[in-house]
N, C-alpha and C positions, 0 to 999 in steps of 0.2 A: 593717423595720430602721430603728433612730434614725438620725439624720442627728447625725454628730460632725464635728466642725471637724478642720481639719488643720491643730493646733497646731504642727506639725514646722518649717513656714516662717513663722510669727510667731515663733517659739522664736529660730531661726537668725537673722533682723534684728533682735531685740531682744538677742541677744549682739553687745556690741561689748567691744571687748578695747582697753586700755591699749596707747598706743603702743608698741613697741618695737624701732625701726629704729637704735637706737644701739648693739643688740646686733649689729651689723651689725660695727660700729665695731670693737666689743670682741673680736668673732671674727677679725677683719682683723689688729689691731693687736697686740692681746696674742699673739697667735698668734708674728707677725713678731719681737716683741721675745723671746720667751720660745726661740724657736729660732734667733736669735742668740745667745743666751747657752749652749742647752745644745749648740749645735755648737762641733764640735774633738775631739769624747768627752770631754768633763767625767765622764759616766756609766758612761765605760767598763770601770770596775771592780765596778760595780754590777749592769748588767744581766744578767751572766751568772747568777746568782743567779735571777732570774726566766722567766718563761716565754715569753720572746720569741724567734727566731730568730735577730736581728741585732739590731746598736746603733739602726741608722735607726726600725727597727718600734717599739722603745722608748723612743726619743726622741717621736717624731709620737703614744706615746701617751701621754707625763707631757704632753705641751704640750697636748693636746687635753684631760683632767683639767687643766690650771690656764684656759685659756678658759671653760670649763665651771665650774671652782670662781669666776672672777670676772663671768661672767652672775649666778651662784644671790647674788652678792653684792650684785651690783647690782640685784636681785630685792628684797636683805635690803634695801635701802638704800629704798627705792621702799617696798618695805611697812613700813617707819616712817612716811613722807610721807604714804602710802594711809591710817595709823591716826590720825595727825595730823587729818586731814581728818574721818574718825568721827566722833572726839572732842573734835574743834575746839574741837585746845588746839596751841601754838606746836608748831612744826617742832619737832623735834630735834635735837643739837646731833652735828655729824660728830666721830664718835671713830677716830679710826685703833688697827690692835693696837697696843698695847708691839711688840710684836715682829715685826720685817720679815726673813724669810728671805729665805737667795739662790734665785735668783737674784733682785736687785732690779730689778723690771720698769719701774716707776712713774716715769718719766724725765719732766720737768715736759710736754714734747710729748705724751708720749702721754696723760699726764691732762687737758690741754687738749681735744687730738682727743675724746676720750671725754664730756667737760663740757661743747664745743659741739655734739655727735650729741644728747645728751641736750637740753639748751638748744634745738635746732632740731624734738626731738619735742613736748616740753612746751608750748610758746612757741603753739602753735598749739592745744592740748586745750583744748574749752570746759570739762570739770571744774577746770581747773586756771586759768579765767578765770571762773570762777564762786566757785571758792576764795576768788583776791585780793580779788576783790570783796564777798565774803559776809564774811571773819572775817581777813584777810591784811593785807587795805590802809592798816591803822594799822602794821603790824609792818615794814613795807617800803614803801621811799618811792617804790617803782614794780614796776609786774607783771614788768621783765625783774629786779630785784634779786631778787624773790619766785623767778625760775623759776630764778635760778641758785645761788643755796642752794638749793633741790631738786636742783640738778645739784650740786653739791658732795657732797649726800649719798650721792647715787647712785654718785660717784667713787670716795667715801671707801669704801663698800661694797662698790665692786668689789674695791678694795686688800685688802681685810679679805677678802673671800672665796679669794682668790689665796692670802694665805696662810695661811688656814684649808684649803684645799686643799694647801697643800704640807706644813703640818702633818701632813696625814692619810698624805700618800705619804712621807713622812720615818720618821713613825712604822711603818711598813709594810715599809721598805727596812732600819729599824734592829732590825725584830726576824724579819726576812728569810721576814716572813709574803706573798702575792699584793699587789698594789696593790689599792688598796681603790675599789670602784663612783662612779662620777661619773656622775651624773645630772641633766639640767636640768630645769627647772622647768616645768610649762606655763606658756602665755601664758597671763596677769593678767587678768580678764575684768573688764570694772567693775562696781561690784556698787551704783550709784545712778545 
């Protein structure tokens, strides 16, 4: 019998994945703001229409769909920064939607909390100190300016996911079709 290596454990230490303990942040905070707003029954004339039991079970499920819509956004937001880096050409620039549905979560704290989670991941990734230094450090007059326009982007992206997420449950509620699947993303594996 040949002798084969057992690629399975060089496999598993050569995947290293993309920080993402700010998602930490995003599940905490978004969660808290977004069920402040939908407590009192805001929804209460809605959910009977759906397949839920009670108000609460459909409440804890639109908020766990908009947590989930502003990870995959701040997902989206990161994989601009991640193509940036490919194709080592400028950042991109943070576009928020035209359009901010209620409820409006985005309170300047909770973008902060989110912008220093992120700033406290980044700030420490050698890809992203190898970045400034390789094609960055003319565009930014220092590695923390560089790491927080990444963090801006990734803000801006959560925003945009939230309510591209609410879009989708709006649209669902308005033509009194099921709520529609919310799924996260896997962890981001670095791919250099």
């Amino acid at each position: 019998m040949h002798f084969l290596p057992d690629t399975e454990e060089a496999d598993a230490v050569a995947e290293r994945y993309w920080p993402d303990s700010f998602k930490q942040v995003i599940q905490k905070d978004v969660r808290q703001a977004i069920g402040i707003k939908l407590n009192g029954g805001k929804l209460r004339h809605i959910y009977r229409n759906q397949d839920f039991p009670d108000l609460e079970q459909f409440t804890v499920r639109i908020a766990d769909m908009v947590v989930v819509g502003a990870e995959n956004g701040a997902d989206e937001g990161f994989d601009g920064i991640y193509r940036a880096f490919l194709t080592e050409s400028p950042l991109p620039e943070a576009r928020r939607h035209a359009r901010y549905l209620w409820p409006r979560l985005f309170s300047p704290r909770l973008r902060k909390g989110i912008h220093q989670a992120v700033v406290a991941d980044y700030s420490r990734d050698d890809t992203f100190q190898y970045a400034y230094k390789a094609g960055y450090s003319g565009d930014y007059g220092s590695f923390e300016e560089f790491v927080n326009a990444a963090a801006r982007l990734v803000v801006v992206g959560a925003m945009n996911g939230v309510d591209n997420m609410l879009a989708q449950i709006y649209r669902s509620l308005a033509n009194n079709h099921p709520l529609p699947p919310a799924r996260r993303r896997p962890r981001r594996l670095k791919g250099w």
